[in-house]
C-alpha positions as CSV (number, residue, x, y, z in Angstrom):
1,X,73.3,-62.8,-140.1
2,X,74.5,-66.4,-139.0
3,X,77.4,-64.7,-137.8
4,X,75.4,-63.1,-135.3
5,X,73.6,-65.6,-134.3
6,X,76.2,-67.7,-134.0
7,X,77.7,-65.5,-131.6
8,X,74.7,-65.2,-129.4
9,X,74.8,-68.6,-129.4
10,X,78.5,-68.7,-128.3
11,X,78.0,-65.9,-125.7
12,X,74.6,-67.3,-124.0
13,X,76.3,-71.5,-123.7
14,X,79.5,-69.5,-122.0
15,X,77.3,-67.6,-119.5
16,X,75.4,-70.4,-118.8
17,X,78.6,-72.8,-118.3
18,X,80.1,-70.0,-116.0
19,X,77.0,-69.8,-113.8
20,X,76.7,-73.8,-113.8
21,X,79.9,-73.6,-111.7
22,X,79.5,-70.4,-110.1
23,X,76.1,-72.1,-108.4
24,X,77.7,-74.9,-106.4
25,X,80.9,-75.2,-104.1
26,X,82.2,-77.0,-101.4
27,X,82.0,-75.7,-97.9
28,X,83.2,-77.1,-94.2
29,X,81.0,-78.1,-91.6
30,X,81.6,-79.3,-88.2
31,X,84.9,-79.8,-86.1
32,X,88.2,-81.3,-86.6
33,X,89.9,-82.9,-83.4
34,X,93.7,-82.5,-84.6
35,X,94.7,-84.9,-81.9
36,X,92.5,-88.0,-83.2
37,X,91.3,-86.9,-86.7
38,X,92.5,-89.8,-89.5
39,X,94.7,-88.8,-92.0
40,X,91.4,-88.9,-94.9
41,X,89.7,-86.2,-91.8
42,X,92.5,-84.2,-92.0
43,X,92.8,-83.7,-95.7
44,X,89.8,-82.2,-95.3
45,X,91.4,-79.1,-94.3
46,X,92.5,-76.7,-97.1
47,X,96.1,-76.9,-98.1
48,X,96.4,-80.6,-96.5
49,X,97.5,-83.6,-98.3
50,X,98.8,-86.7,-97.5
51,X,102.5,-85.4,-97.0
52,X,101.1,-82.7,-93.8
53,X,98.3,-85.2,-92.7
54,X,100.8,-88.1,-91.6
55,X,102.9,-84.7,-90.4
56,X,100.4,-84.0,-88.2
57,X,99.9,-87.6,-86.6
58,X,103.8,-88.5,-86.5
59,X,103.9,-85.0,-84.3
60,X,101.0,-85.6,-82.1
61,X,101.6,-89.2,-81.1
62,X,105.5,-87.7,-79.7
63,X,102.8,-84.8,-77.6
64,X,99.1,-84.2,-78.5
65,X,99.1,-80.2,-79.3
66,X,97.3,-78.5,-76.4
67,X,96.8,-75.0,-79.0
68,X,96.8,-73.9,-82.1
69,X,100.2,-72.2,-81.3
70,X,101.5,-76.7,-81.3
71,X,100.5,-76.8,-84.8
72,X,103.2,-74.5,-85.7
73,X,105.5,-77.1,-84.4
74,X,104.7,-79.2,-87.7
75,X,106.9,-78.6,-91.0
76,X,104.6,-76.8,-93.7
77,X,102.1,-75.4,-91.0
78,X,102.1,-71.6,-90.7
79,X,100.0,-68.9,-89.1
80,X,97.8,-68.1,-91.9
81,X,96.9,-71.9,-92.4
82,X,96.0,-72.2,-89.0
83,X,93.9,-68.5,-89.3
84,X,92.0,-70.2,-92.1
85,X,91.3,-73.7,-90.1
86,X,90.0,-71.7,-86.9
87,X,86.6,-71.9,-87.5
88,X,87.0,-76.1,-87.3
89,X,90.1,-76.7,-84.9
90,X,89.2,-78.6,-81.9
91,X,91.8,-80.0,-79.4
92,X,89.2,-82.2,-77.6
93,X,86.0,-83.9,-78.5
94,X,85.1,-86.1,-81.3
95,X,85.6,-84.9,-85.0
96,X,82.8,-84.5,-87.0
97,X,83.8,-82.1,-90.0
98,X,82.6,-82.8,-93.5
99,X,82.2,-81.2,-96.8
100,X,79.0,-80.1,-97.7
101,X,78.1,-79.4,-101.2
102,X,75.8,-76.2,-101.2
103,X,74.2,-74.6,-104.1
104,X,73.7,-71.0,-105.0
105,X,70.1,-70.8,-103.0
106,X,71.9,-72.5,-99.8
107,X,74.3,-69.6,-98.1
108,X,77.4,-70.9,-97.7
109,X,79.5,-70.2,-94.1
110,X,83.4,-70.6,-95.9
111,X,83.8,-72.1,-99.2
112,X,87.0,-74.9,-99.7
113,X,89.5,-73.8,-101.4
């Protein structure tokens, strides 16, 4: 008997630690202007770190990119990258993407990875 309830008890605390972390993510918001973002703006962008960020800026101060098709110029940067940035690329403007913590009764648009 305390077998089983012992693991009900297991069972129940590991659904309930799963769905605790299933119920709140990390999603983009807003626009990034590649050709003024800061380095901390651009890490924002999944698969960007501090190596591709200062990347990006030593590229753009030689020629701001005009396209997306200019980000290919930078080292590391590849199509499907630039696929999954679309939704927040911006070649013009001022930048104002964020991360936005949603839970699981907020819909979420594209989740960080």
């Amino acid at each position: 008997m305390k077998k089983i309830v012992l693991f009900l008890f297991v069972l129940v605390m590991g659904f309930a630690i799963r769905n605790s972390f299933a119920s709140e993510g990390k999603v983009l918001e807003g626009l990034i202007n590649v050709n003024t973002a800061n380095a901390e703006q651009l890490m924002l962008l999944p698969g960007i770190g501090e190596k591709k960020a200062a990347l990006i800026i030593q590229t753009r101060a030689q020629k701001p990119f005009a396209n997306k098709q200019d980000l290919l110029l930078v080292k590391g940067i590849g199509e499907k990258m630039i696929e999954d940035w679309k939704p927040y690329l911006s070649f013009e403007g001022t930048t104002s993407l964020k991360e936005k913590v949603v839970t699981a009764s907020q819909p979420a648009q594209q989740t960080v990875r």
